[in-house]
C-alpha positions in Angstrom: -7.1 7.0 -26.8 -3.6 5.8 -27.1 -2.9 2.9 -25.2 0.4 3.6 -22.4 1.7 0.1 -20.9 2.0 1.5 -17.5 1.1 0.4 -13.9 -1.3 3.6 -13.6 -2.8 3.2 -16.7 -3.3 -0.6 -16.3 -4.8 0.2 -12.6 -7.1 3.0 -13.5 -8.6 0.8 -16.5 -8.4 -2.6 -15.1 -11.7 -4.6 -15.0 -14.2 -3.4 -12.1 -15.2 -6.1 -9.5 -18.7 -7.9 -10.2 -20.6 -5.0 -8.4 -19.5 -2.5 -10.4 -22.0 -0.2 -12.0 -21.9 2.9 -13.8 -20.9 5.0 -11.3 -17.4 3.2 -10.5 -17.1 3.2 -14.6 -17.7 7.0 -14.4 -15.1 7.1 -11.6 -12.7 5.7 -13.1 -12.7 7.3 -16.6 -13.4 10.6 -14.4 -9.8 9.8 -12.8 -8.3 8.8 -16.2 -9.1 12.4 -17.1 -7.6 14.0 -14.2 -4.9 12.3 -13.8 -3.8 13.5 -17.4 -4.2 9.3 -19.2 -6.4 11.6 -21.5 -6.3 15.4 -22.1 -9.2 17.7 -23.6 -10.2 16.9 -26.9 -9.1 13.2 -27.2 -11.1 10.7 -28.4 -12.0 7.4 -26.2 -11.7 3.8 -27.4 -15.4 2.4 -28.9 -18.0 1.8 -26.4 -17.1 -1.7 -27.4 -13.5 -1.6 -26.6 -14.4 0.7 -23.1 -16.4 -1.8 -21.9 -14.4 -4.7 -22.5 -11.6 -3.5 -20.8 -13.5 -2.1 -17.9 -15.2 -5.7 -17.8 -18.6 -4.3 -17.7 -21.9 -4.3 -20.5 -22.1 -2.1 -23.0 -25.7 -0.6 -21.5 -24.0 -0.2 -18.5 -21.2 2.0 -19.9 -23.5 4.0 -21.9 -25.0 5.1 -18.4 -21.5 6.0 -17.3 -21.0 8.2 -20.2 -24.3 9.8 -20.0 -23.2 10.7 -16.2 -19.5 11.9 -17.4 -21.5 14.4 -20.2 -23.6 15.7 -17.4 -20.6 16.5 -16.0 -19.3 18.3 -18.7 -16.0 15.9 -18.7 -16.8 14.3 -22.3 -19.2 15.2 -25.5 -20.1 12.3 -27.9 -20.7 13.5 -31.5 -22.5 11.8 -34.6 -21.5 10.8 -38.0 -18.3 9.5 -40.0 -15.6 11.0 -37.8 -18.0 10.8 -34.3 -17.3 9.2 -31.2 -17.0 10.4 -27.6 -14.4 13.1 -26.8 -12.6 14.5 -23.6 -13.9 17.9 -23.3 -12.4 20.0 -20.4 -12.0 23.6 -21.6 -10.1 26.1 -18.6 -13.0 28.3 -18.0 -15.9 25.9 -18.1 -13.6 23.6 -16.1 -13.1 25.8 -13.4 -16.7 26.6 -13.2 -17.7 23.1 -12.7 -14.6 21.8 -10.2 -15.7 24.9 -8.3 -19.5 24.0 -8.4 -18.6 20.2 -7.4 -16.2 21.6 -4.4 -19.2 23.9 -3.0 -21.2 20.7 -3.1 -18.8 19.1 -0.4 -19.0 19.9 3.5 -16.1 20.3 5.8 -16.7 17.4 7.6 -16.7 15.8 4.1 -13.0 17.1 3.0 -11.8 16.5 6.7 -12.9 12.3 6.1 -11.2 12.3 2.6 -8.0 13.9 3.8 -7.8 11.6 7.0 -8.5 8.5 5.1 -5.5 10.2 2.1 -3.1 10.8 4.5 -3.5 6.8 5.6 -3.0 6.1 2.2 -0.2 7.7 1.4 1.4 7.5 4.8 1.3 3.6 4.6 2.4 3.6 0.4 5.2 6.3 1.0 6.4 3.8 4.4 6.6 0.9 2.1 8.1 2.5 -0.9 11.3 3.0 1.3 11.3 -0.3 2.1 10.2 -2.1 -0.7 10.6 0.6 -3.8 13.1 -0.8 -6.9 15.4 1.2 -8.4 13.2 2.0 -11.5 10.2 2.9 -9.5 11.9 5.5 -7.8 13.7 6.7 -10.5 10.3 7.0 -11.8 9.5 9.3 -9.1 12.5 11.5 -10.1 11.3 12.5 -13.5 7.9 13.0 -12.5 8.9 15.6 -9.7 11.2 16.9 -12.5 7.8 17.2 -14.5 6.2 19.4 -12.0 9.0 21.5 -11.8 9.2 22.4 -15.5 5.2 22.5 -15.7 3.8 25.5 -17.1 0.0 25.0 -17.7 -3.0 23.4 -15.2 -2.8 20.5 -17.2 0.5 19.7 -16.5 0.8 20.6 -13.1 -2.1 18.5 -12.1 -0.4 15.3 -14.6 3.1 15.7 -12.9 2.2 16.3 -9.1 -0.6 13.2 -9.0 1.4 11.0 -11.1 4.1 11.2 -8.7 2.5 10.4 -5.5 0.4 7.3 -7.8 4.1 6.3 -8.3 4.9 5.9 -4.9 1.6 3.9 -4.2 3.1 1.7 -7.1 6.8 1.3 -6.1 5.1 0.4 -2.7 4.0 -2.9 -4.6 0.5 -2.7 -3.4 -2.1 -3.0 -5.9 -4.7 -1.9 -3.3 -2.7 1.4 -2.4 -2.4 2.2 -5.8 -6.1 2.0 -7.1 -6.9 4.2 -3.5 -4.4 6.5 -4.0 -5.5 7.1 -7.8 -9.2 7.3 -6.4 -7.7 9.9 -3.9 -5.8 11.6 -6.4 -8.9 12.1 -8.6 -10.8 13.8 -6.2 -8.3 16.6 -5.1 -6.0 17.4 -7.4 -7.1 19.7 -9.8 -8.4 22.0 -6.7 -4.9 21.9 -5.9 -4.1 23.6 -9.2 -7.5 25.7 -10.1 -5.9 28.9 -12.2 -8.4 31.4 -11.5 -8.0 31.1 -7.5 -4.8 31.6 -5.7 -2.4 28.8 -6.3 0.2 26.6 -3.8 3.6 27.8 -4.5 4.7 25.1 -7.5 8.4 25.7 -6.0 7.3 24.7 -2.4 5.3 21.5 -3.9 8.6 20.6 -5.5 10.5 21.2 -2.6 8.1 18.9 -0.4 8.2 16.0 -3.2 12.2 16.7 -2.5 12.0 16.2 1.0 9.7 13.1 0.7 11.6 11.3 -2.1 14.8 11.7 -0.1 13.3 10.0 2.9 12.3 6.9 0.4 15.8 6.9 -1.6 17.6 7.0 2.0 14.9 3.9 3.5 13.2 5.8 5.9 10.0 4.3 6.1 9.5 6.4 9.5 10.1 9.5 7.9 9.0 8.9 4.8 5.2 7.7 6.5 5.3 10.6 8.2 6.2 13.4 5.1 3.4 11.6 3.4 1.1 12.9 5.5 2.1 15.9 6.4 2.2 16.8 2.5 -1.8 15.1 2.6 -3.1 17.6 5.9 -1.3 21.0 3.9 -3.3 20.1 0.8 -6.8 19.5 2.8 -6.1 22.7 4.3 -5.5 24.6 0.9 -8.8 22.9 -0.5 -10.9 23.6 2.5 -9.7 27.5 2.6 -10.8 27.1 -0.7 -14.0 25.5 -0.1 -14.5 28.4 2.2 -14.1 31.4 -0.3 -16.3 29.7 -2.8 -19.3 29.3 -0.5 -18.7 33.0 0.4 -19.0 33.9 -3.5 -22.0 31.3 -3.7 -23.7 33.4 -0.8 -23.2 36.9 -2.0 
């Protein structure tokens, strides 16, 4: 995996706390995945690299993987050229993000989107006030991103790496690793291509509306947009959420 010297990719693969296990390993490469740091066939550093930067044993990453091929996300092959590989073909894909959704409650997606919109309420508040002029230009190119993206891949890349971006131009190291947990979990429901899609114009149009509050220093506002953008997502997912247990019943 090429290395990118960027405040995401340095928070998604920092080292885990002392209690991390293979879970919060799988977590995290799970979110390097969906956040686009890594894209379907790409090869991983070593196990012995992964591990180091992860700060965790070798054994214990080997249990992460074993989790992450389970999952479908990665495949490990043998032999001169082997190694372990991002594997997320579109139909299979779908299958299992659709499988993992119908595995969630509504109570469930109602507790991640009120503790998302905290998140990015607070990060988007403190971008305004605190955000330098490279981190929000930052912002600018990646909502130009999503409006130029033509494929699920890059639709998901450009519209979580921009609300990451304001976690990280709030200067909160905190913020940033919730808001890239945050973004893992939902954002690829947001762009499943086999289902009915958001508008992409109307998600461009909100990042407008929210980046202008944060280039004018509107914390108010800004807090505010945040979360309004965080509650019209949830409500997307959960309609979906509703018409794949209907197709799981029938």
């Amino acid at each position: 995996m090429t290395e990118v010297a960027s405040p995401l990719s340095a928070t998604v693969f920092a080292p885990l706390s002392s209690e991390g296990r293979a879970e919060v390993a799988a977590r995290r490469i799970a979110a390097a995945i969906a956040l686009g740091l890594v894209s379907d066939g790409e090869q991983l550093p070593s196990e012995a690299e992964l591990s180091a930067q992860l700060g965790i044993a070798t054994v214990t990453l080997r249990e992460a993987l074993s989790s992450l091929r389970q999952r479908g996300l990665v495949e490990t092959r043998r032999g001169r050229n082997g190694g372990t590989f991002v594997r997320t073909p579109r139909a299979e894909a779908t299958k299992l993000l659709t499988a993992r959704l119908a595995e969630l409650s509504v109570d469930d997606l109602r507790d991640i989107g009120d503790e998302h919109a905290a998140v990015a309420g607070m990060a988007a508040s403190l971008a305004a006030e605190r955000g330098t002029g490279p981190e929000l230009d930052r912002l600018e190119g990646f909502n130009q991103e999503l409006r130029e993206a033509a494929t699920h891949w890059h639709q998901c890349r450009a519209d979580s790496h921009f609300h990451v971006q304001i976690a990280v131009a709030a200067q909160s190291p905190r913020l940033t690793g919730a808001e890239v947990r945050l973004q893992a979990e939902t954002v690829e429901y947001l762009w499943i291509t086999d289902t009915e899609e958001p508008d992409q114009a109307s998600a461009v149009r909100s990042h407008d509306v929210l980046l202008e509050a944060i280039l004018a220093r509107d914390p108010v506002r800004a807090g505010e947009l945040a979360q309004r953008h965080v509650r019209k997502n949830i409500a997307f997912i959960t309609a979906l959420h509703a018409r794949v247990s209907r197709d799981r019943t029938r």
